[in-house]
N, C-alpha and C positions, 0 to 999 in steps of 0.2 A: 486180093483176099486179105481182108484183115486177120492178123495176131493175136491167136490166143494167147494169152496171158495163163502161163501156168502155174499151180498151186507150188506154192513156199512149203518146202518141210519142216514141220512145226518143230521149234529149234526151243532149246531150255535154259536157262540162265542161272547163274550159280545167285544167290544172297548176293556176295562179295562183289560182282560184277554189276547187280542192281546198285546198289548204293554207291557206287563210283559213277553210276548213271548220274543220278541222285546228286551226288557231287557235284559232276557238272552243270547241272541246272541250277544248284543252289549257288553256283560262283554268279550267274548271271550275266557270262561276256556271249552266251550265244542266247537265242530262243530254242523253247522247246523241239517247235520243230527241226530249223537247222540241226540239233545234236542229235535227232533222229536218224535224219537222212545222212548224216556224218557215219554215223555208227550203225547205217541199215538195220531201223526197226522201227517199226510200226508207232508210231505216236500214239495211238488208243494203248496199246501197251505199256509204253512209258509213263502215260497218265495215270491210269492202275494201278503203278507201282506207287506212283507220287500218291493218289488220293493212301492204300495200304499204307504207307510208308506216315501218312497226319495218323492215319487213325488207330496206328500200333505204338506211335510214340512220340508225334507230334515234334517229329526232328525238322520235316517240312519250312516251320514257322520262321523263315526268314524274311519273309515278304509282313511279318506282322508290323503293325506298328510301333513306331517309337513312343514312350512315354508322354513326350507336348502331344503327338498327332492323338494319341487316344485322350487326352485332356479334352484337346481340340473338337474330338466326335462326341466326345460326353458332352459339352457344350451344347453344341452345333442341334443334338438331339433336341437335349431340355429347349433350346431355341425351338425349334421347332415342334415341338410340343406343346408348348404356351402359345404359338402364332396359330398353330389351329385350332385350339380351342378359345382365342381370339376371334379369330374369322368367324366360328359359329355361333358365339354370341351376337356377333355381329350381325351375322342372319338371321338370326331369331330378333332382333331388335330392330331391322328391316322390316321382317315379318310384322311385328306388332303395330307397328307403325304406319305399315301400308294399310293395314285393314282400319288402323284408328281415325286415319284420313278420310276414307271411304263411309 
């Protein structure tokens, strides 16, 4: 007979004890889950706190980028920006072309 799996007592976590979660995750020597299953807790939980945690103070922001790498994407963009509105002239000039042929 298979094992029920039974219900967790939904347990409470101080502030304090969040943010040392928090902590560990923003040093980056485990993954999120590892320090889940370390510290038996539900990763959608942990996540939670992380998404709260950008959007009350945006402490999270360690995985942002460095000053070159967002140089680099502002670049990258404007590159890309121009190459598609390249490309579509370019089909439109296909276009005219094909039919001028015709």
């Amino acid at each position: 007979m298979a094992k029920r799996k039974t219900r967790r007592e939904r347990r409470s976590f101080t502030d304090e004890y969040k943010q040392q979660v928090l902590e560990l995750i923003r040093a980056g020597d485990k993954s999120v889950s590892q320090i889940c299953r370390d510290l038996d807790l539900t990763e959608s939980t942990v996540r939670r706190w992380m998404t709260l945690d950008q959007e009350s103070n945006g402490t999270m922001k360690q995985n942002s980028l460095s000053e070159t790498d967002q140089q680099e994407l502002e670049r990258l963009r404007a590159e890309n920006k121009r190459l598609k509105t390249e490309r579509e002239i370019l089909k439109k000039a296909t276009a005219f072309f094909a039919r001028e042929s015709n």
